[in-house]
N, C-alpha and C positions, 0 to 999 in steps of 0.2 A: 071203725070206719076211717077212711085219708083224714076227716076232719080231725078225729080224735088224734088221728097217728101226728098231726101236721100241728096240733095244738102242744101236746106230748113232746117232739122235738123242740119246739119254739121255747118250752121250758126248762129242758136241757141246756140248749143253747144259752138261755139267760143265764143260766148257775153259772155255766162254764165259763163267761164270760166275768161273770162276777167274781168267781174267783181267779180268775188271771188278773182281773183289775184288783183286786186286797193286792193282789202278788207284787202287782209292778207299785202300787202307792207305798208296800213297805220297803220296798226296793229303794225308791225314793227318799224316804223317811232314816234309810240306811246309811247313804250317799255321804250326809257328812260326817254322821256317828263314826265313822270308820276312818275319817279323814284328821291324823295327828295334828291338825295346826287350829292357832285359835278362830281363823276362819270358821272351822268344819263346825265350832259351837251356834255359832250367828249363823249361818246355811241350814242349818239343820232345824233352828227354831219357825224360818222362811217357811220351810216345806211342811213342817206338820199345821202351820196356817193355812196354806197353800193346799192342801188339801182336805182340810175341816170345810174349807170353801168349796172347794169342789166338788165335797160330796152331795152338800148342798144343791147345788146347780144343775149334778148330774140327771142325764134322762134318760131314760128305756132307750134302749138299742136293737132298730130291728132285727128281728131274724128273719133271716133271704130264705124262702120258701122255697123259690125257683130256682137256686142255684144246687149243683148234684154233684158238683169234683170241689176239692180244697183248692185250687187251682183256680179256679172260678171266683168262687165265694174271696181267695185274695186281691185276685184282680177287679174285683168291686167295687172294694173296700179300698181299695190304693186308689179307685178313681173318685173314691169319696171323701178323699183327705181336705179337709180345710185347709186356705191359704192361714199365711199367719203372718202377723207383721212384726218389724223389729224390736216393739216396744212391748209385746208379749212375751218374749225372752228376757227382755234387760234384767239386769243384776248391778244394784249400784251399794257397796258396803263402805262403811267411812271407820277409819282405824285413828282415834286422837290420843296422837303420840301427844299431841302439846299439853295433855291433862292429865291421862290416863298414865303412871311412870311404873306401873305394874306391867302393863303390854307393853308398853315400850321395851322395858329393860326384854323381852322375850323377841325382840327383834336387833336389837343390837351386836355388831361383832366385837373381838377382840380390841381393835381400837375407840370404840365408842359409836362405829357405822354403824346405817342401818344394813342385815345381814341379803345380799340379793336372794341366795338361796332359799331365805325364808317364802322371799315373796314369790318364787317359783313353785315353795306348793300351794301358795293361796291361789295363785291365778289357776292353777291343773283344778284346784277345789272348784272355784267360783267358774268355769270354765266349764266341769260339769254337771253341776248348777244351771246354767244357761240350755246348755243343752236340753237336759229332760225337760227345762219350762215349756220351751219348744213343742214338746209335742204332748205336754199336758193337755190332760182333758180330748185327746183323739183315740178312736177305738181303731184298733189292730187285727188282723187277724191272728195272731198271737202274741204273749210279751216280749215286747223290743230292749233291747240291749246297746247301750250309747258307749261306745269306746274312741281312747285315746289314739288314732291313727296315727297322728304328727305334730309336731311342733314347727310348724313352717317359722317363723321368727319371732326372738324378743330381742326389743333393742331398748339399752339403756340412754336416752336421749339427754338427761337432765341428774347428776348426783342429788339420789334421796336424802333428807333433814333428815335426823333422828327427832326433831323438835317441831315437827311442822306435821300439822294434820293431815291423813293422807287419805284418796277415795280411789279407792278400784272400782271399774264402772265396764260393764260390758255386755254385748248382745249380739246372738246370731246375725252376719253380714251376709251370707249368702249360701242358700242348699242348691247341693244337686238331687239327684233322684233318690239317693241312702246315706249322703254324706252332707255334712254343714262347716263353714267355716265362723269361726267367731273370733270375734275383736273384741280385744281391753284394752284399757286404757290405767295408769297409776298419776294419778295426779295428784299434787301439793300446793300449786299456787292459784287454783282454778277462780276460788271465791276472791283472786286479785286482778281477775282480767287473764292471765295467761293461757294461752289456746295451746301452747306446745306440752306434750306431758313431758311426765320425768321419762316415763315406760308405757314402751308399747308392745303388745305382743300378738300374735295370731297364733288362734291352736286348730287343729281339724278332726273331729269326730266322726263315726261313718256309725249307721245303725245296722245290727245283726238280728236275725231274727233267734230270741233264744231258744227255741225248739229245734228249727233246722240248721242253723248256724251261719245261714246263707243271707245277704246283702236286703236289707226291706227299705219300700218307700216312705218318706219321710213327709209332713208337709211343705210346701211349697211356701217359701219366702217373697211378700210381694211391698218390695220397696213404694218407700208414701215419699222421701223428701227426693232431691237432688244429692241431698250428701248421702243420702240410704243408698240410692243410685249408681254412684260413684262408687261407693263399697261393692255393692253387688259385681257390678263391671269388675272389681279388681282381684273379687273373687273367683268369676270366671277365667279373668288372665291369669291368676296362680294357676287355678286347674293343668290349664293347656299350659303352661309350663313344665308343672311336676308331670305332666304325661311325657313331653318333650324329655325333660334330660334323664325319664326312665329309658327309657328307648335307645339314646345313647349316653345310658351308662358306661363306665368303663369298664363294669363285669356283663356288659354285653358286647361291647366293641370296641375295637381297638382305638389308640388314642391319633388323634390327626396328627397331620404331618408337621403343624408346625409345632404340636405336642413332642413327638418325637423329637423334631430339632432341638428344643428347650433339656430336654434329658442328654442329651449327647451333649451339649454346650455344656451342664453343668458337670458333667464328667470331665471334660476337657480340662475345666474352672479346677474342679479336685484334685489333676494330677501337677497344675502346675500351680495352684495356690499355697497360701503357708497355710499350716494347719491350723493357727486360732482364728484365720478366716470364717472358718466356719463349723460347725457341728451334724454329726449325722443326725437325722431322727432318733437310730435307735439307742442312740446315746443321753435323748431326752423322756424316755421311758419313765413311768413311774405307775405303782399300782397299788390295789387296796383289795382286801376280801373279809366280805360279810355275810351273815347268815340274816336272811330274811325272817322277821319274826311276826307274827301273827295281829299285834297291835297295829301296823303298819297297814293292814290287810283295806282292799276297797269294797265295794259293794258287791263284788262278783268272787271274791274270798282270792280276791290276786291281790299283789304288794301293788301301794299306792302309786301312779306317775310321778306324781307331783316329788314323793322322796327319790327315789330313784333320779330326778332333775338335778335334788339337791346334794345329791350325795357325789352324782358326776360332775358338778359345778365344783363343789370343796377338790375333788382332787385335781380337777382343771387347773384352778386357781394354786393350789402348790406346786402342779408341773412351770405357769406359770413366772410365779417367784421365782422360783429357782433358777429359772433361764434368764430372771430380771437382773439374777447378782445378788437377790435377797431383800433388792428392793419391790414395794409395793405396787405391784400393777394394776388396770383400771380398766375393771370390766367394761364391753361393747355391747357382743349379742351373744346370744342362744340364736344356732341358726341349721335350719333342714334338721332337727331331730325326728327320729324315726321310731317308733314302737311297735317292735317288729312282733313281739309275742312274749303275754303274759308271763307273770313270774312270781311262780307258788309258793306259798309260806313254807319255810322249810329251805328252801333253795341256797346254795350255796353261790353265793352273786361274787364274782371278780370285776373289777373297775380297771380297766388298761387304759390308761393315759399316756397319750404321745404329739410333740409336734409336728403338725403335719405339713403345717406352710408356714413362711415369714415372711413378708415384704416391708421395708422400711421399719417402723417401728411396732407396725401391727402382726399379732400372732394369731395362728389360728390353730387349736386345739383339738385333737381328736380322741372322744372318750366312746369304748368300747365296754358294753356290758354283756358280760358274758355267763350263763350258768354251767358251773363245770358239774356232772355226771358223771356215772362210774365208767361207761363205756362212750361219751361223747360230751364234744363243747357245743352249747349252743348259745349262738351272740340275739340277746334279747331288743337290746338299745343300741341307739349309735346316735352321738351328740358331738355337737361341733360348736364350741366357744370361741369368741375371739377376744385378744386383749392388746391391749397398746402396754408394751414393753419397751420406755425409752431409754433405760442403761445398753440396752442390749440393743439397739439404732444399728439395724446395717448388718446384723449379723448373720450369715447363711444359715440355711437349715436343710441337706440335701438326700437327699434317699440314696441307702448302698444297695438295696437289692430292687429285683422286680417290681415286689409286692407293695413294699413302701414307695418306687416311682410309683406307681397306680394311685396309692391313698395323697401323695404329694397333688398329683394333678387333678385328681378329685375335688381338696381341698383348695385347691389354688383357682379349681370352677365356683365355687361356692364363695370364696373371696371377693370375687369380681360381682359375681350378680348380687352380692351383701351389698356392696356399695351402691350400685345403680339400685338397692332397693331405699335403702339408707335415705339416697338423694331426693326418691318419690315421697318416702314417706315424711323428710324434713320439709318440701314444698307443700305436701296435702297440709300438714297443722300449720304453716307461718301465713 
């Protein structure tokens, strides 16, 4: 009879769904296991809590009788998404370097710093962490898949203690319809009153769906405070930003006219200057090649973001030196990185480091990651650092071909809006 047939589906449906929910909580349960840093131990012990509770709590999830296309039954289900507030995401882990000199020494660099790189894969770790709390505990019409889109910015605002207890603290600021952006914060003098961190960063995650591969809705983030609010808004202005300078990119359109005047001018500059004026780019080259290895690997059997950050940072920082005279330079930001596509264990990873802009004492670093192939290159990453290099005050840095003016004016866009971000974000903490 329909009844039997309609009870019979409804049981179906349960399983299937039960089993894509085992799927995606050990998915979850994977997230930090795979994740190289001592974060991924502390994240990972969160989540199998995280979800002993959950199981707990969970409830029967109807099955839509009435619905007859996949198509349907999606769009149901996307209008059925719970909002979700900020505080449902947070992530706040506290690293005590002033006690603990077992972790500490695993964060320290060659001079006795603390290493930034490190802390680039904790916040990629805790970062995705946040994300999946996010949409814990919501039913899908399939299992969702949370990736690393971009690194919109980190800025080192305050040099990190090796000696002073530090908290990473973070949580979804603002979704769109399949994408989220989340803010961190690294703080050390919190429990003294200080509002400004040492670091700050913004990461952006978009969800896939992993069956068809294609873009799914997410829950809906509904700001409680003024300053949730505030977030939110700055989230939307990122948005319509990064839609902005896609559109005019410079691998879509040509560079404006007072672009062009600035490349003519420093042509002019190069044939009548002395030559230790200045240095071409391709003359601050430097590169690195590695094999991606399987311990590295993340929850989708790709090589971690978070390494990948820190391995383009290490060579950033040596193109840096080098250009300093050998003296030590003093990291800014991680700014507009892009993860353009996954990168398979196995992979033969090249790291192209080059300078791509200088103005005054600030440099701006261009690291290409690239996988070479037997019949093709394909560039995976593209990260942009900046550093203040004071030996080297004043020095040109000019493009001899096309390709490098392109990557020049690029960089020298990303400069400018670094600051004007710099300036918001120094005003939102003082």
């Amino acid at each position: 009879s329909s009844g039997m047939w309609l009870r019979t589906a409804a049981r179906a449906a349960r399983a299937a769904r039960a089993a894509r929910s085992r799927a995606h909580g050990h998915q979850l349960l994977r997230t930090a296991a795979a994740t190289p840093t001592i974060i991924g131990d502390r994240i990972l012990q969160d989540r199998i809590l995280s979800r002993r509770a959950q199981r707990v709590r969970s409830k029967y999830v109807p099955f839509y009788a009435d619905v007859h296309t996949e198509e349907a039954r999606r769009n149901k289900i996307e209008q059925e998404l719970p909002a979700k507030s900020t505080s449902d995401s947070r992530v706040k882990i506290v690293l005590p370097f002033s006690s603990d000199t077992e972790l500490r020494e695993q964060y320290l660099n060659y001079v006795g710093e603390l290493r930034v790189g490190r802390f680039f894969e904790d916040l990629d770790a805790i970062a995705g962490s946040i994300a999946y709390k996010h949409i814990d505990g919501v039913t899908f019409a399939n299992p969702v898949t949370l990736v690393t889109a971009s690194v919109d910015r980190v800025d080192l605002i305050h040099t990190l203690q090796p000696n002073l207890d530090t908290v990473i603290d973070g949580a979804v600021a603002w979704t769109g319809r399949s994408s989220m952006e989340i803010r961190l914060t690294v703080h050390q003098n919190a429990q003294h009153g200080e509002t400004i961190p040492n670091l700050s960063a913004v990461f952006v995650f978009v969800a896939r769906d992993a069956v068809t591969g294609k873009a799914t809705a997410i829950p809906p983030l509904v700001p409680a405070t003024d300053a949730e609010q505030q977030r939110f808004q700055w989230g939307e202005e990122n948005k319509q930003r990064r839609i902005t300078e896609a559109q005019h990119a410079l691998d879509k359109t040509q560079p404006t006219s007072d672009e062009i005047s600035l490349l003519h001018s420093l042509f002019l500059g190069e044939m009548q200057s002395e030559k230790n004026d200045h240095i071409f780019m391709s003359a601050t080259k430097k590169g690195s090649t590695r094999i991606m290895q399987p311990q590295d690997r993340n929850i989708h059997g790709k090589i971690f973001g978070g390494l990948l950050m820190r391995q383009a940072f290490e060579l950033s920082y040596l193109t840096a030196l080098e250009f300093n005279n050998m003296e030590r330079p003093q990291f800014e930001a991680l700014d507009d990185t892009h993860f353009l596509h996954p990168v398979a264990i196995g992979s033969v990873l090249e790291y192209n480091a080059k300078i791509a802009y200088a103005e005054g004492s600030n440099v701006l670093i261009r690291v290409d990651a690239v996988v070479a192939m037997k019949n093709e290159r394909k560039t995976t990453n593209v990260f942009n650092f900046l550093y203040k290099c004071d030996k080297m005050c004043g020095k040109k840095v000019i493009p001899r071909t096309y390709r490098d003016a392109i990557e020049y004016l690029t960089a020298r866009r990303l400069y400018h809006v670094g600051l004007e971000e710099m300036q918001r974000l120094r005003g939102a903490f003082s």
